[in-house]
LOGUGU-127434 format. One record per atom (N, C-alpha, C): residue in three letters; x, y, z. Coordinates in steps of 0.001 Angstrom, whole numbers, plus 500000, padded with zeros to 6 digits. Layout:
alaXYZ;...
END
This chain:
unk550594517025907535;unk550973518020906570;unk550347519371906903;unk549449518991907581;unk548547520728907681;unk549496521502908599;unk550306520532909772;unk551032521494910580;unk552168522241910166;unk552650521662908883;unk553314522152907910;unk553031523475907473;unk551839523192906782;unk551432524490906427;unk550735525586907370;unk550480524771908782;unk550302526241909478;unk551235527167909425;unk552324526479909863;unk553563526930910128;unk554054527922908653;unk553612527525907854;unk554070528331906659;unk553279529441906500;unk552092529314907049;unk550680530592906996;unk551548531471907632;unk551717531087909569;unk552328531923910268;unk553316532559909924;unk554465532305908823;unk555691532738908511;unk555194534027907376;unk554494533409906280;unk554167534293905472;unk553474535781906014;unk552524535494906949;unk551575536192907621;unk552618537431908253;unk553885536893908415;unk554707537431909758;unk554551537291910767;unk553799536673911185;unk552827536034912706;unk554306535238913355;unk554169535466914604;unk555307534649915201;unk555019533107915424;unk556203532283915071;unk555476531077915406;unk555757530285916998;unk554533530406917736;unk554509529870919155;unk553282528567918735;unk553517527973920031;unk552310526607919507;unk550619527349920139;unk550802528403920858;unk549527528519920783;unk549031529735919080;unk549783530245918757;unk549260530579917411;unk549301529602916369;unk549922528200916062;unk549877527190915538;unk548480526405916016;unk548205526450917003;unk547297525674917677;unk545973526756917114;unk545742527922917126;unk544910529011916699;unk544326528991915631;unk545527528272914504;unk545525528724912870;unk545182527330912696;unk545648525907913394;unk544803524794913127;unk543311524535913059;unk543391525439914372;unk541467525355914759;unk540823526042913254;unk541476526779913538;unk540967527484912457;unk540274527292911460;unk541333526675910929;unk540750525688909877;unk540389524552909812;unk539644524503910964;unk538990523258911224;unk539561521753911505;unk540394521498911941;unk541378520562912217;unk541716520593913919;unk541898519441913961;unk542205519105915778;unk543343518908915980;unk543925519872916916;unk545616520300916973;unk545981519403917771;unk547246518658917645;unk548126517699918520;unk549066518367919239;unk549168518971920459;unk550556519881920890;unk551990519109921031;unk551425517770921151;unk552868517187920566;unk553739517245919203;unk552825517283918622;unk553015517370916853;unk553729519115916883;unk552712519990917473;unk553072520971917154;unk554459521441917587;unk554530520636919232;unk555896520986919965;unk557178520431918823;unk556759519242918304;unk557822518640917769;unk558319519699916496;unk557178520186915543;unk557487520646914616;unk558440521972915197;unk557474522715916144;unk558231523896916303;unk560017523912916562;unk559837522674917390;unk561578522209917982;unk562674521919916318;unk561683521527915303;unk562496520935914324;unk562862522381913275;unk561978523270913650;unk562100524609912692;unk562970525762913544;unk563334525233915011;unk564281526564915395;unk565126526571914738;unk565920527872914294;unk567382528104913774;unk567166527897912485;unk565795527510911865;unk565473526810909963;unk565346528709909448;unk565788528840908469;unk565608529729907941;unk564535529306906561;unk563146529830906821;unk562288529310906189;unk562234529665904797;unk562904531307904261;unk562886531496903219;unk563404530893902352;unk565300530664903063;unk566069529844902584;unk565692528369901914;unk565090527857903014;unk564522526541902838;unk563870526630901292;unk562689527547901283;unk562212527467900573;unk562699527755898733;unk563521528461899448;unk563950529080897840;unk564689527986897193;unk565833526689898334;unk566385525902898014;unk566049524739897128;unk564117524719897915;unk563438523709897621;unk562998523914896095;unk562555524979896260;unk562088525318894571;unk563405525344893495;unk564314525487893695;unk565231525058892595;unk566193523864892687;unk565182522359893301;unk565975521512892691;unk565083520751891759;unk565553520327891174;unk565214519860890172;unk563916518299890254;unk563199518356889139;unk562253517628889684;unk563248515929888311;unk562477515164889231;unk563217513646888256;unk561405513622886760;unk562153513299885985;unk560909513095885001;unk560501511891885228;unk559160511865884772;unk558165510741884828;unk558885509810883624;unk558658508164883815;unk558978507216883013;unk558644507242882074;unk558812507109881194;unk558036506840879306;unk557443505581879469;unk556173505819879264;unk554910504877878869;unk555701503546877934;unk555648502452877947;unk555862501653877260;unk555140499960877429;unk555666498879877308;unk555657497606877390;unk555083497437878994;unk554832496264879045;unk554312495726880399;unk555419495547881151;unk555269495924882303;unk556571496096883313;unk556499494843883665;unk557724494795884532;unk558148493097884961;unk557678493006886040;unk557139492046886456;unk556350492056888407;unk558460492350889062;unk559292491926888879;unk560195492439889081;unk560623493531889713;unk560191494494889058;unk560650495787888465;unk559045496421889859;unk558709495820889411;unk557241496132890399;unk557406496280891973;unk557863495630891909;unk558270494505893412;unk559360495729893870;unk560252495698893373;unk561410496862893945;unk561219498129893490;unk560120498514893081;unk559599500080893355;unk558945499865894689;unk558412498698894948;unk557591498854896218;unk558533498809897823;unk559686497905897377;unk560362498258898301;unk561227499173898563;unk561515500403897214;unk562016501867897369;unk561086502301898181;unk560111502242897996;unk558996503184898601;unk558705503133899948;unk559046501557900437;unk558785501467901880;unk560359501455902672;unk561326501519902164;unk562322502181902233;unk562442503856902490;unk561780504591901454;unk561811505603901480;unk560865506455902554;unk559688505593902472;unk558702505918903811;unk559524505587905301;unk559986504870905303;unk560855504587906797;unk562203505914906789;unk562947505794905820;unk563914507317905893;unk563074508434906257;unk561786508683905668;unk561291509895906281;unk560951509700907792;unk560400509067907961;unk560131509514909403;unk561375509220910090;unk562145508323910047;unk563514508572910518;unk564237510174910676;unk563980510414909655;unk564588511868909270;unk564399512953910045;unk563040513110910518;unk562258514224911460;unk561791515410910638;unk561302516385911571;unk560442517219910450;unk561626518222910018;unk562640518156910388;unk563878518906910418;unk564373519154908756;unk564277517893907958;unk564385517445907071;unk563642518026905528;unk562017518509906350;unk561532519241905545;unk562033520643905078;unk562446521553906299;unk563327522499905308;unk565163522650905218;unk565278521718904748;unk567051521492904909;unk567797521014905923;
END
């Protein structure tokens, strides 16, 4: 996630994003840069229009939290857990491409 947000420092900053200023702004902050990670991210953000992304992201809508009630069913338990490891496998399937649109 941090390479995420380098990448978002650099954008805000206006800083161009190359992997050695990604690699710069990691150190930076104290973190040990992967240039694979970074190559990958950078490859997944050419052509991303980051503002766009962002503005898209902030207006969708968030799902509300469940209403507190009764004891859940181990059921009901059981297949949240396999949304989740479902949903963990779609992401990385997905690529970092995914993060802004």
């Amino acid at each position: 996630m941090e390479y995420v947000y380098a990448a978002l420092l650099l954008h805000k900053a206006g800083g161009k994003m190359t992997a050695k200023a990604m690699d710069e702004v990691l150190t930076a902050a104290g973190s040990k840069p992967d240039k694979g990670r970074i190559k990958a991210l950078l490859a997944a953000l050419k052509g991303v229009d980051i503002d766009e992304a962002l503005t898209s992201a902030a207006a969708m809508p968030v799902a509300a939290a469940p209403a507190a009630g009764g004891a859940a069913a181990p059921a009901a338990a059981e297949e949240k857990k396999e949304e989740k490891e479902e949903e963990k496998e779609e992401e990385m399937t997905a690529g970092l491409g995914s993060l802004f649109g």
